[in-house]
Structure formats: structure tokens, C-alpha cells
LUMSE-163190 format. One line per field, with one value per residue (C-alpha): residue number from 1; residue in three letters; x, y, z. Coordinates in steps of 0.25 Angstrom, whole numbers. Layout:
i = [NUM ...]
aa = [ALA ...]
c1 = [X ...]
c2 = [Y ...]
c3 = [Z ...]
This chain:
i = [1 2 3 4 5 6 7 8 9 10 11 12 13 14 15 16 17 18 19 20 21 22 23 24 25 26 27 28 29 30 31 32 33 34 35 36 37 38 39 40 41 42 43 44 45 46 47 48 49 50 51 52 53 54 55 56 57 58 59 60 61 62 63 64 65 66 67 68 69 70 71 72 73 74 75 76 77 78 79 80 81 82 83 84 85 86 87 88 89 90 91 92 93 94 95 96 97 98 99 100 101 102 103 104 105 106 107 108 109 110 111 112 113 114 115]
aa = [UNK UNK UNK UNK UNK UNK UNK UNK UNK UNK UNK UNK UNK UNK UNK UNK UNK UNK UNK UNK UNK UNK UNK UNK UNK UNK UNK UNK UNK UNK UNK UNK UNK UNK UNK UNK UNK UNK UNK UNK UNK UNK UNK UNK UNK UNK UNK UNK UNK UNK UNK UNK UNK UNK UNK UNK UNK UNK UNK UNK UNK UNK UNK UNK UNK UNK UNK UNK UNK UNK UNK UNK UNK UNK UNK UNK UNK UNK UNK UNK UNK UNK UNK UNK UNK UNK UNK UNK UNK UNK UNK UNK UNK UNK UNK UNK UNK UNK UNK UNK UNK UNK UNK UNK UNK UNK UNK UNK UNK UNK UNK UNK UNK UNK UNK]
c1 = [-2 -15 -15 -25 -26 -36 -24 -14 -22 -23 -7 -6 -15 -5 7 1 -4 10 20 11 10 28 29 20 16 21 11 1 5 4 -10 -14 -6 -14 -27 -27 -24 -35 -44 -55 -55 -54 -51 -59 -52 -54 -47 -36 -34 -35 -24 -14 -18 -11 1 1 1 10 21 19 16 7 3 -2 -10 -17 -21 -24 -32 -40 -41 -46 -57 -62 -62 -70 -63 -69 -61 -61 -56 -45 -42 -40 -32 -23 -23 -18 -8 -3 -3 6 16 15 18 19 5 2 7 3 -10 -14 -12 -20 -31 -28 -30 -43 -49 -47 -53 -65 -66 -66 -74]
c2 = [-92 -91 -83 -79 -65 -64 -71 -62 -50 -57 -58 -44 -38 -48 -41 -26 -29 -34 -23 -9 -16 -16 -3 7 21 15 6 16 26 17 10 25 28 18 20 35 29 20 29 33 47 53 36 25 17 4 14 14 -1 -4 7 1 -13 -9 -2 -16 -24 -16 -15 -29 -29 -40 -37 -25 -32 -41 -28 -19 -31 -34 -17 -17 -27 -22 -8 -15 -18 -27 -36 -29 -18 -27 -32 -17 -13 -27 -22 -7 -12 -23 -9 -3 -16 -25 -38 -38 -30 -45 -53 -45 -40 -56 -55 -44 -52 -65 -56 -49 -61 -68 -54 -52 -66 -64 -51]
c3 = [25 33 46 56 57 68 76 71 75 90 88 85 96 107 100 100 114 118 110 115 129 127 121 128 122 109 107 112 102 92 95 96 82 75 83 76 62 60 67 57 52 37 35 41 51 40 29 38 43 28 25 36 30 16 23 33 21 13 26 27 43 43 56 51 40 52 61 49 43 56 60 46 46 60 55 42 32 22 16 1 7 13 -2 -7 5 2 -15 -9 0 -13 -24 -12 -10 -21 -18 -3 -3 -9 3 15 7 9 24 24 17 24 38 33 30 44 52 43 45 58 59]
């Protein structure tokens, strides 16, 4: 079940590139959505990547987990604080939390690795 994230986050980036190239002031007002949310203020922007971690894992979206993950890391995120955001998002999705919390893991791994 091994995966490279770093290729997955290159995969990603060609897929984000490719669907706010198609769909105009969409994708803008999306990237400028999600610029304003991670944007430190009362929370640090690593606060905030590890937040939309939990919610990725607990949604499932496993692209999510790959972006939040690597934003994470690059924002600073430590791998401990990696493994309590992974215990938060198991408390608030039992055993799915379990499964994608891995991926999370797996994913962290690869980009501190990779730091």
C-alpha cells in the first residue's frame, strides 16, 4: 500500500493547474478562498493546515490529506503534531479516522523526508 506522495502532490498541482485553467473566476475564487483561510491570523497558518488535515482525513478526500499534509509540513509541522492531529480526526471518525489517518502518516513521512 506504499505510495509516493511527493508524486502525488506533482499529480495534484498538473490537476489544479489543468481544472482552474477550465473553469475561470471559479478557480480563482476558490484559490483566493483558501489563501484567506490558511492565512495566519488569531491561528497560525500550521494550526490551520493541521485542522483541514483532520476534516481531509475525516471526509475521506485523500487528495486533501496529500495537499494538507505537504502545506502542513512546509508551514512546519512536525511529525508529533501530525500523530495528534491523526488521533483528533480518529476520536471524530472512528474507524475510517484509522485508514485515512495512515495515509496522512504515510504522506508525512515521504515530505519530511523530503524537506
Amino acid at each position: 500500500m506504499s505510495e509516493d506522495y511527493n508524486e502525488k502532490m506533482h499529480e495534484l498541482n498538473a490537476s489544479y493547474k489543468q481544472v482552474f485553467g477550465a473553469v475561470g473566476d471559479t478557480g480563482a475564487g476558490f484559490r483566493q478562498l483558501h489563501a484567506d483561510a490558511v492565512a495566519g491570523g488569531a491561528l497560525d497558518a500550521k494550526t490551520k493546515e493541521l485542522m483541514a488535515v483532520a476534516v481531509a482525513i475525516s471526509i475521506r478526500c485523500d487528495g486533501c490529506i496529500t495537499d494538507h499534509v505537504c502545506n502542513a509540513v512546509k508551514a512546519g509541522a512536525t511529525q508529533e503534531e501530525i500523530n495528534e492531529t491523526v488521533k483528533v480526526a480518529i476520536m471524530m471518525s472512528g474507524g475510517p479516522g484509522v485508514i485515512y489517518g495512515g495515509k496522512a502518516l504515510a504522506a508525512a513521512k515521504d515530505f519530511l523526508a523530503n524537506k
